[in-house]
Kinemage of the C-alpha trace (Angstrom):
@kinemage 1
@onewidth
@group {chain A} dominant
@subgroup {mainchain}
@vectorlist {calphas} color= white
{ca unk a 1} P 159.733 -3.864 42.888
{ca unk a 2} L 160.352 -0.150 40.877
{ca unk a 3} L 158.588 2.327 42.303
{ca unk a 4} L 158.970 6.368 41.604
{ca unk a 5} L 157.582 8.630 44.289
{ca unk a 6} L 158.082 12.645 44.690
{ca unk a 7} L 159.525 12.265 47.948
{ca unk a 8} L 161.114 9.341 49.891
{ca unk a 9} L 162.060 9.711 53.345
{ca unk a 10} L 164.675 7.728 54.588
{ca unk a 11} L 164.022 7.098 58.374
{ca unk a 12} L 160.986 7.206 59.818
{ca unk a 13} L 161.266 8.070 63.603
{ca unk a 14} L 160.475 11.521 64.959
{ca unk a 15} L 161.489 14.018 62.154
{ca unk a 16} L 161.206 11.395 59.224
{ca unk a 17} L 157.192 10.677 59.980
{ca unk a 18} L 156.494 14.143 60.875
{ca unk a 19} L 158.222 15.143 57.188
{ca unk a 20} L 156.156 12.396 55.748
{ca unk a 21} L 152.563 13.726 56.952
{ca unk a 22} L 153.431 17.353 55.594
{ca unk a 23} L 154.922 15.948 52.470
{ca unk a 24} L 151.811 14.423 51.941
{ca unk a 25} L 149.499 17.008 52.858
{ca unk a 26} L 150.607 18.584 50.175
{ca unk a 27} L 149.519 16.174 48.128
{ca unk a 28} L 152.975 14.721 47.383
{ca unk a 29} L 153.324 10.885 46.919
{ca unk a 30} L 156.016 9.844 49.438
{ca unk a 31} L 157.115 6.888 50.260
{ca unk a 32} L 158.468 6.523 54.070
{ca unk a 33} L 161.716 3.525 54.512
{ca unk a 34} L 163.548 2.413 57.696
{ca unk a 35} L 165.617 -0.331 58.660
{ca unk a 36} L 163.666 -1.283 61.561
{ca unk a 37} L 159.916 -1.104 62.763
{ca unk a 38} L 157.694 2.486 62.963
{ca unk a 39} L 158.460 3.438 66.152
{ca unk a 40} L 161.108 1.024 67.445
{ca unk a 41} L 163.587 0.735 70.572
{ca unk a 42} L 166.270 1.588 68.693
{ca unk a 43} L 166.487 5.288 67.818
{ca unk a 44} L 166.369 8.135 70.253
{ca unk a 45} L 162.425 8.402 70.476
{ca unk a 46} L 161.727 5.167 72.767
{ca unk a 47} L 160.643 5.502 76.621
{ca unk a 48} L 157.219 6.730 76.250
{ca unk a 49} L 157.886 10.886 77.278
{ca unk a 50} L 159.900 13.019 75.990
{ca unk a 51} L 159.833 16.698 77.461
{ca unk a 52} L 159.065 19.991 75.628
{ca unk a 53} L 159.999 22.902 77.076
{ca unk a 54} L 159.567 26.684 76.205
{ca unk a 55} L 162.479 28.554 77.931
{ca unk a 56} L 165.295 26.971 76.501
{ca unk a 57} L 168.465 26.404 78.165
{ca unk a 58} L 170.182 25.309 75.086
{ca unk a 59} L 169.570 28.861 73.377
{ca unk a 60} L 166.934 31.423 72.932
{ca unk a 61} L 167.339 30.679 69.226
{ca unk a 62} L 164.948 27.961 69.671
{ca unk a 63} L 161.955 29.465 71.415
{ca unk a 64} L 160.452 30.497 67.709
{ca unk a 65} L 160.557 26.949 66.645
{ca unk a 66} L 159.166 25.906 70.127
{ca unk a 67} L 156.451 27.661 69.994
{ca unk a 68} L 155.460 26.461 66.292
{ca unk a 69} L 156.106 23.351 67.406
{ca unk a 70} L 153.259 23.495 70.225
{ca unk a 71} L 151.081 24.415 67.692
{ca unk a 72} L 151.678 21.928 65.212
{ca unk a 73} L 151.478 19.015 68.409
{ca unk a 74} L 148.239 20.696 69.790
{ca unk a 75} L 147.067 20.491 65.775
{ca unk a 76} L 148.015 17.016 65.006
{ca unk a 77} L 145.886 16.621 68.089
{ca unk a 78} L 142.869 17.781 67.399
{ca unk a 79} L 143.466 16.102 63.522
{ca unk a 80} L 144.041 12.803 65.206
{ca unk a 81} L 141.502 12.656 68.540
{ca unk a 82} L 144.969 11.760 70.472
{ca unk a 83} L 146.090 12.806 73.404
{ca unk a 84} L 149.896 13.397 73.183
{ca unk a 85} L 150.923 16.244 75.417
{ca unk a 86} L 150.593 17.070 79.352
{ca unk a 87} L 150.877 19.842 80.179
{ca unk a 88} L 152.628 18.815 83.483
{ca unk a 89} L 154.915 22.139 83.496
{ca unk a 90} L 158.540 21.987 83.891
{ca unk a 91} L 161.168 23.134 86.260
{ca unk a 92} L 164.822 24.081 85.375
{ca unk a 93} L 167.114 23.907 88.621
{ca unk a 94} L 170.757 24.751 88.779
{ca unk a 95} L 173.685 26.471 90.977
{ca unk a 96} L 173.882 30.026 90.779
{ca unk a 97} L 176.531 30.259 87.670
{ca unk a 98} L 174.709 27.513 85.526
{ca unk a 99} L 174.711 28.723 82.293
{ca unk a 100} L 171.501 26.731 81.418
{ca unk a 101} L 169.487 27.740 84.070
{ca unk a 102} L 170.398 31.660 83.028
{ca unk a 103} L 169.928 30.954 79.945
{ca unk a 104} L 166.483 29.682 80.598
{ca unk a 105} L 165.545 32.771 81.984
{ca unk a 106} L 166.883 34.925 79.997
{ca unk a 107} L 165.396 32.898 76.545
{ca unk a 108} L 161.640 33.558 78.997
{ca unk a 109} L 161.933 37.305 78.939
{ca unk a 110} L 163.586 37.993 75.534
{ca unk a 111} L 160.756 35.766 74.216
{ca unk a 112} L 158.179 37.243 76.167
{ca unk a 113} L 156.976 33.714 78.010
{ca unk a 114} L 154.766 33.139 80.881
{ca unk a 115} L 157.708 31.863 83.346
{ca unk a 116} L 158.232 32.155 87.044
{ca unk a 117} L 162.262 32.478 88.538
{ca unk a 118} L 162.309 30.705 92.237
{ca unk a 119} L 164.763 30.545 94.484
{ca unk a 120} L 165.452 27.364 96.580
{ca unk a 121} L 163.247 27.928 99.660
{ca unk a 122} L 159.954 28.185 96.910
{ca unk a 123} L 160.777 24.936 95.127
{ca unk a 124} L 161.039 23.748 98.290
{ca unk a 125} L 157.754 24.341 99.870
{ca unk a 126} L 155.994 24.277 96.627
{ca unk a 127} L 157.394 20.870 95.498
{ca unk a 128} L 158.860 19.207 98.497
{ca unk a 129} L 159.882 16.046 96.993
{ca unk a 130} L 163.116 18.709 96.157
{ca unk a 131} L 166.125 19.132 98.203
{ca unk a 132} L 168.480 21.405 96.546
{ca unk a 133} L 171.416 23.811 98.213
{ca unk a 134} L 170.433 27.298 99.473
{ca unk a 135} L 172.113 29.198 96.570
{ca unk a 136} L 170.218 27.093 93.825
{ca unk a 137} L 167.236 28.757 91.900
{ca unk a 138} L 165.326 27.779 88.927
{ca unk a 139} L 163.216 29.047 85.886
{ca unk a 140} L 159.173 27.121 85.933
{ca unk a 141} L 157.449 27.107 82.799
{ca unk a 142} L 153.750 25.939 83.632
{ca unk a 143} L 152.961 25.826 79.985
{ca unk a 144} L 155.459 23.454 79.311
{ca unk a 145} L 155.504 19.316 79.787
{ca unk a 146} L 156.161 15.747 77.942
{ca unk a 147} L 155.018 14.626 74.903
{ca unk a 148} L 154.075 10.952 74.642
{ca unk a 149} L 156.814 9.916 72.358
{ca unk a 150} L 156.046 6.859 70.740
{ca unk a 151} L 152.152 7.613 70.458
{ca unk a 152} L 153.316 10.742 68.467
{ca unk a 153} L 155.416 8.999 66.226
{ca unk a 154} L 152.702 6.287 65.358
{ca unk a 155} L 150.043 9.156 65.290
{ca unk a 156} L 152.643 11.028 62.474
{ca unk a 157} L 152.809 7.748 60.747
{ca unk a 158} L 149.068 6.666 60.468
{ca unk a 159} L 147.812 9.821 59.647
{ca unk a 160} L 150.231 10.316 56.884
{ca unk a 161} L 149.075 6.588 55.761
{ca unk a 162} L 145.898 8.195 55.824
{ca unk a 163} L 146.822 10.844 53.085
{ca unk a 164} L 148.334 8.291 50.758
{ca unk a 165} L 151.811 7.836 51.960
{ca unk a 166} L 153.160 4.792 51.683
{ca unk a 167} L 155.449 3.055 54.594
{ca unk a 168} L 157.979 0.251 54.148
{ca unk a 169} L 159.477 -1.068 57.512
{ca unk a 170} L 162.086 -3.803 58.385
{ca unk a 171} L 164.065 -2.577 54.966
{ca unk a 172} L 167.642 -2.023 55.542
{ca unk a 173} L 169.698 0.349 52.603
{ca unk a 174} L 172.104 -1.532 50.752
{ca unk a 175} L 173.151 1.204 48.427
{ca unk a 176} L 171.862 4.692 47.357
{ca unk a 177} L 172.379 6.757 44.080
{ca unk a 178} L 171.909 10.157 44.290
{ca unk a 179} L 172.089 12.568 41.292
{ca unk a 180} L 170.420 16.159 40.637
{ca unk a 181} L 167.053 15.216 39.411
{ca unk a 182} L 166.086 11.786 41.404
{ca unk a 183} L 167.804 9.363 43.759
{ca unk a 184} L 167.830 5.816 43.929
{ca unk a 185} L 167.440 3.535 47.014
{ca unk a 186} L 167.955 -0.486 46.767
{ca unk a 187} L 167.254 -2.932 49.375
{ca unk a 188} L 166.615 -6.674 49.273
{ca unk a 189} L 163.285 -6.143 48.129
{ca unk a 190} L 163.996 -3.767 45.138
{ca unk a 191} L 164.818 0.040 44.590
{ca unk a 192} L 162.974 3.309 44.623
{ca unk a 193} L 163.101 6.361 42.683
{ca unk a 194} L 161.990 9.604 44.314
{ca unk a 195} L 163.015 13.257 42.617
{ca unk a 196} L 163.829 14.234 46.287
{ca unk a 197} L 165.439 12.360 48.918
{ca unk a 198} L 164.806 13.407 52.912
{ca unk a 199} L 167.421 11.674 55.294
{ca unk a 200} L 166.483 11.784 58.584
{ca unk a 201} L 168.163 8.430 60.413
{ca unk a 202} L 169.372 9.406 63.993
{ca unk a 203} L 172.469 7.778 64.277
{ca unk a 204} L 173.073 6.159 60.924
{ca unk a 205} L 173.297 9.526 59.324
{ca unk a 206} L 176.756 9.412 59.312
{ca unk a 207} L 176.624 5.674 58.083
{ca unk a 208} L 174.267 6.466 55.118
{ca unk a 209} L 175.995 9.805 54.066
{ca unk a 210} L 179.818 8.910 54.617
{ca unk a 211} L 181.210 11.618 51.749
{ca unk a 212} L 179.675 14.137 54.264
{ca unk a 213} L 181.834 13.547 56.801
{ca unk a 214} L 179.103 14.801 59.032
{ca unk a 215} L 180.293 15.789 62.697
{ca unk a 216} L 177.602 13.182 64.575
{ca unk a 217} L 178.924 11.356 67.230
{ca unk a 218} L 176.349 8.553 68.393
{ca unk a 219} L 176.790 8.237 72.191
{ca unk a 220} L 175.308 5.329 74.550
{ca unk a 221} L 173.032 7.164 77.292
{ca unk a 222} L 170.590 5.406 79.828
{ca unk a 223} L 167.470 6.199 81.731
{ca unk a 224} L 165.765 4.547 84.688
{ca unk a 225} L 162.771 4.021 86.171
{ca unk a 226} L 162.421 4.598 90.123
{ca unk a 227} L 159.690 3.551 92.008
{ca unk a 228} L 158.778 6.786 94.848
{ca unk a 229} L 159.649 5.903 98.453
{ca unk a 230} L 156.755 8.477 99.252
{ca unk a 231} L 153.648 8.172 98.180
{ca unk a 232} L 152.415 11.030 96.136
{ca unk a 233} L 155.500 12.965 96.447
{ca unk a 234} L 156.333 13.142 92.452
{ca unk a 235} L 153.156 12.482 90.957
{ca unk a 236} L 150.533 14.997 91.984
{ca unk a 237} L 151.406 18.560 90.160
{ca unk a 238} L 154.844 17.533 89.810
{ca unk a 239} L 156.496 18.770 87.166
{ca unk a 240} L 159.170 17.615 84.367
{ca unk a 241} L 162.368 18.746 86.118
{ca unk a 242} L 166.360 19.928 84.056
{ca unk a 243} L 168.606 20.076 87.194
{ca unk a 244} L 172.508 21.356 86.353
{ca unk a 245} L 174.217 20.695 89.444
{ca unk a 246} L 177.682 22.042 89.996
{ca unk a 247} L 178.792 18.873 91.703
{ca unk a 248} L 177.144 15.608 90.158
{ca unk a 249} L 176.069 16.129 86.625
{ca unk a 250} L 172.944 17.741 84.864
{ca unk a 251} L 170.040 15.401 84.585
{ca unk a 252} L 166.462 15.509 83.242
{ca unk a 253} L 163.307 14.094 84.821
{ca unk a 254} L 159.819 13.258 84.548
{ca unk a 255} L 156.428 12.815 87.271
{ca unk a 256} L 155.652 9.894 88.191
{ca unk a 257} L 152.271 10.604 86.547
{ca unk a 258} L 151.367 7.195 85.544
{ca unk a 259} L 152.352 5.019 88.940
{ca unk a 260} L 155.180 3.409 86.313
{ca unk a 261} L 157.987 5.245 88.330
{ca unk a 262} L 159.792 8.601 88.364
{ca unk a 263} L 161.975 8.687 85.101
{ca unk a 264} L 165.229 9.999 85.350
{ca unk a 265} L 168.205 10.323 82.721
{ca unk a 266} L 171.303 11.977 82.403
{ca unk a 267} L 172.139 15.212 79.837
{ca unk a 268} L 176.431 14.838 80.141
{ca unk a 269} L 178.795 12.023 79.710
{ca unk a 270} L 177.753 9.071 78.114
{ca unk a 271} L 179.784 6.831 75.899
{ca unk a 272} L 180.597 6.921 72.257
{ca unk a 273} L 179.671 4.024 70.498
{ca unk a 274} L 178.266 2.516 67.193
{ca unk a 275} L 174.615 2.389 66.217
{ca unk a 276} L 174.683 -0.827 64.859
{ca unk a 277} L 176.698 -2.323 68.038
{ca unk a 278} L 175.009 -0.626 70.837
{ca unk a 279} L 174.752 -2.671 74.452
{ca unk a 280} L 170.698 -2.718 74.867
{ca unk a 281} L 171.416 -4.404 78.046
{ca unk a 282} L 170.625 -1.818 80.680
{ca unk a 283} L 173.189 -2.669 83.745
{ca unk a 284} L 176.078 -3.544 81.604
{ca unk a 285} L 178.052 -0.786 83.592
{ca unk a 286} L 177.880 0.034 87.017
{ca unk a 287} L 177.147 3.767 86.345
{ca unk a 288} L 173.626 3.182 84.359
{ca unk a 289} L 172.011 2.315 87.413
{ca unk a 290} L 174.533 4.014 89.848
{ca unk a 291} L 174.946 7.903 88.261
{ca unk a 292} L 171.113 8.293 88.119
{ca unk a 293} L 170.664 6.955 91.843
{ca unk a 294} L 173.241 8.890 93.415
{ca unk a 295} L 171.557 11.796 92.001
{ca unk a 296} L 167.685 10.953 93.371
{ca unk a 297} L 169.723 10.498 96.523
{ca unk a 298} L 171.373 13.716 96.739
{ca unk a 299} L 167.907 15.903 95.042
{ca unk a 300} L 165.130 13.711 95.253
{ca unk a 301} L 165.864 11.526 97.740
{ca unk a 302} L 162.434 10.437 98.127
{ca unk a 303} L 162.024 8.756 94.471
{ca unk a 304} L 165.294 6.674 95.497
{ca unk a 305} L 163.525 3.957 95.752
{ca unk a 306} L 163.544 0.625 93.772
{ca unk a 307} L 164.331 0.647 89.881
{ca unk a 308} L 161.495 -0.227 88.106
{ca unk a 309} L 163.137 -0.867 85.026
{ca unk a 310} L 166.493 0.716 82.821
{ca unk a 311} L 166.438 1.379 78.988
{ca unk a 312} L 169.727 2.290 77.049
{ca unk a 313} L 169.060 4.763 73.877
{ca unk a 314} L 171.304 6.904 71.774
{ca unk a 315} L 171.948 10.701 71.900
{ca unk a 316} L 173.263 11.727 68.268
{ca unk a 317} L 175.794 14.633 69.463
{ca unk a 318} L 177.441 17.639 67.069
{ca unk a 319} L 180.709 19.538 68.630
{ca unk a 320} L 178.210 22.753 69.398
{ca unk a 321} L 175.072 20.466 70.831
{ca unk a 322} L 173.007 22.568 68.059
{ca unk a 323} L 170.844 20.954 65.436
{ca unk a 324} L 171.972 20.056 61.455
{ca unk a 325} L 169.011 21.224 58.995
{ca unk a 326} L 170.144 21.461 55.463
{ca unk a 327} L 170.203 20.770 51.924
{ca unk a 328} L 172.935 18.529 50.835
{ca unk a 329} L 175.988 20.308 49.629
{ca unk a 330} L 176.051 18.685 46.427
{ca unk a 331} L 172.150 17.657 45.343
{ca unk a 332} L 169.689 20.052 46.306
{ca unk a 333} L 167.067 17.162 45.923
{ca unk a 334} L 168.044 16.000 49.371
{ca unk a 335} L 167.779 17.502 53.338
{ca unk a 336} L 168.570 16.271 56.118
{ca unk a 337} L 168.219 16.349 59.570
{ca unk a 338} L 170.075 14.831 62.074
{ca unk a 339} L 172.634 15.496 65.277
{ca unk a 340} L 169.780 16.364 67.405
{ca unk a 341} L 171.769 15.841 70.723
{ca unk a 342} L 168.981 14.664 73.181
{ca unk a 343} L 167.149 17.749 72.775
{ca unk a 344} L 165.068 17.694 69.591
{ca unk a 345} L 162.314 15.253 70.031
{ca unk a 346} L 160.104 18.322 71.057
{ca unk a 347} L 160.782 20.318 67.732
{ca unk a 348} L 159.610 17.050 65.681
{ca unk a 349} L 156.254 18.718 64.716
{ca unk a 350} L 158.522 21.808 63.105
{ca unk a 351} L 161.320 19.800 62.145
{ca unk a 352} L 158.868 17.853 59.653
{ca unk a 353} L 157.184 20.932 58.287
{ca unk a 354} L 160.730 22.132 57.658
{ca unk a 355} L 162.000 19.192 56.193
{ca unk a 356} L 158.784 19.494 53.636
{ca unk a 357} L 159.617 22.496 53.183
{ca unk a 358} L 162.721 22.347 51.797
{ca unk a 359} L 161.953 19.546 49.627
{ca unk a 360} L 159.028 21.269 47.996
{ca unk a 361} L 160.239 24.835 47.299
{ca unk a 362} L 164.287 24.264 48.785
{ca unk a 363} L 163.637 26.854 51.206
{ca unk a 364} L 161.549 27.293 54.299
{ca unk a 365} L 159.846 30.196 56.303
{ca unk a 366} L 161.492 29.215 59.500
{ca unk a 367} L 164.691 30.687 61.016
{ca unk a 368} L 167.082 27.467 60.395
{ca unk a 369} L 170.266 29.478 59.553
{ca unk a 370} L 172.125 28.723 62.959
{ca unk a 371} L 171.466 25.058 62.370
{ca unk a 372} L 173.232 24.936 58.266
{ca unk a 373} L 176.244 22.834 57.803
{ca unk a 374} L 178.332 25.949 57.007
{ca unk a 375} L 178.933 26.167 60.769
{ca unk a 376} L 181.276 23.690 61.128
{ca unk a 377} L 183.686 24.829 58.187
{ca unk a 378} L 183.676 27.843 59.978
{ca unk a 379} L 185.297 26.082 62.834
{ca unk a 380} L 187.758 24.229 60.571
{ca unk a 381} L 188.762 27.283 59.377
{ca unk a 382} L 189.501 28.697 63.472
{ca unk a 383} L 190.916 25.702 63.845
């Protein structure tokens, strides 16, 4: 098999099947390749919801790309017939000095959102499956929610099979070639040619780019899935939920909107580990189970109740928790994406369109340039 495409994209979760429908509605033939199945339990997209939020915590810098990426979900919507976003609102608690929940806030106004600040009495009698300290407050952004993470992914994939793209799954890389005017992949089954090359592989970035020495750190991160002791209590206009506690962690949360179980993960900590040696095996350490619990108990103590079920995923983490979007140093045939650290599933939508971008014209329209590589030589050179 010796095939020559435009474009190949090399990993086809979130970003890679969201570059591959804009690559080819553009009439490019691209070719989409991954090591494992389209979507899979593997990357950083499994769990069914992922949340999108508006006011950012992790930097104003992101509400532009937020709010293109809304559009572009609500779009591939109405393209598709899908449903893939409720709008369930979400709800960013924290202590009074929490940088997150101020930054929240403060990303609202400069940004000029529809957003609510409450102090801990209103959460309190508006959602009182809550128990949080008097001197905690939050940020509520009712036109935020979750996304329905795998069904977006397929939806990305299908339609761009629709267009003409073509999907290979199950196809490992055993070695890539890369020069200035095409790039090579080889797996068992043969090689591909593309003139550009989009590399967009979670946590085997790293892995497939070593002479990058890219600053990704895969880390091991849970999530669990509590059935409510009270009936009700997180399901009925209950929203997705950030809490940044200033004694136990900062955790992220979804309704029970489906009668599967409140979901419930946690944003710090974690372990480092390797992609390709990752314990699936929910449970293998006392804390998956027992961080995530202690927290229901101490700020929703009534979805403490019995675990449904546990999942272990991957958060791919850079030193400054911010994005990589770039051409490649050397070829400027190939972008990448990657380091997303467990908050990028939301800008998929705009991270495809981006990633198009650049490989069609090597340049896009959005504001990227806080997310280039050049960053961390930068801190080499403080260093």
């Amino acid at each position: 098999m010796d095939k020559q495409y435009d474009v190949i994209v090399l990993g086809g979760g979130s970003m890679g099947s969201a570059a591959a429908y804009y690559l080819a509605r553009e009439q490019k033939k691209v070719m989409v390749i991954d090591q494992f199945s389209i979507p899979n339990q593997r990357g950083s997209h499994h769990g069914h919801t992922r949340m999108f939020r508006l006011g950012n915590g992790n930097g104003g810098q992101y509400v532009p790309l937020g709010k293109e990426s809304l559009r572009l979900w609500k779009e591939l919507e109405e393209v598709s017939g899908k449903t893939l976003y409720n709008k369930a609102g979400a709800l960013t608690v924290g202590h009074q000095q929490s940088t997150f929940v101020k930054e929240a806030v403060k990303s609202s106004i400069s940004n000029d959102l529809v957003y609510e600040e409450v102090d801990a009495k209103t959460i309190m009698e508006r959602w009182p499956g809550i128990q949080i300290p008097d001197d905690y407050y939050g940020c509520f952004d009712p036109e935020s929610g979750f996304l329905f993470s795998e069904e977006c992914i397929e939806t990305y994939k299908q339609e761009a099979i629709k267009l003409g793209a073509e999907v290979i799954e199950n196809q490992p890389i055993l070695k890539m070639e890369m020069k200035e005017d095409c790039v090579t992949l080889y797996t068992a089954e043969g090689q591909y040619h593309a003139l550009k090359l989009v590399v967009t592989a979670g946590a085997w970035l790293p892995k497939l780019l070593p002479s990058m020495n890219l600053p990704i750190q895969p880390v091991r991160k849970t999530i669990g899935w509590f059935e409510p002791v009270v009936d009700s209590l997180y399901s009925e206009d209950f929203p997705c939920f950030i809490f940044d506690t200033d004694t136990i962690g900062h955790y992220y949360g979804f309704p029970d909107f489906d009668g599967g179980g409140v979901k419930l993960g946690r944003m710090d900590l974690g372990s480092d580990c390797d992609p390709d040696k990752l314990g699936q095996e929910f449970g293998a350490y006392a804390e998956d189970e027992g961080d995530i619990r202690n927290f229901l108990e101490h700020f929703l103590p009534g979805a403490a109740g019995n675990l449904v079920k546990g999942a272990v995923s991957m958060f791919s983490m850079t030193p400054d928790e911010d994005f990589i979007i770039d051409l490649h140093p050397e070829y400027k045939n190939v972008c990448l994406a990657g380091g997303f650290s467990g908050h990028g599933f939301k800008f998929a939508s705009v991270v495809g369109k981006i990633l198009a971008d650049l490989s069609i014209d090597g340049r896009t329209e959005y504001d990227i340039s806080f997310l280039g590589l050049n960053r961390f030589s930068a801190l080499e050179e403080v260093k």
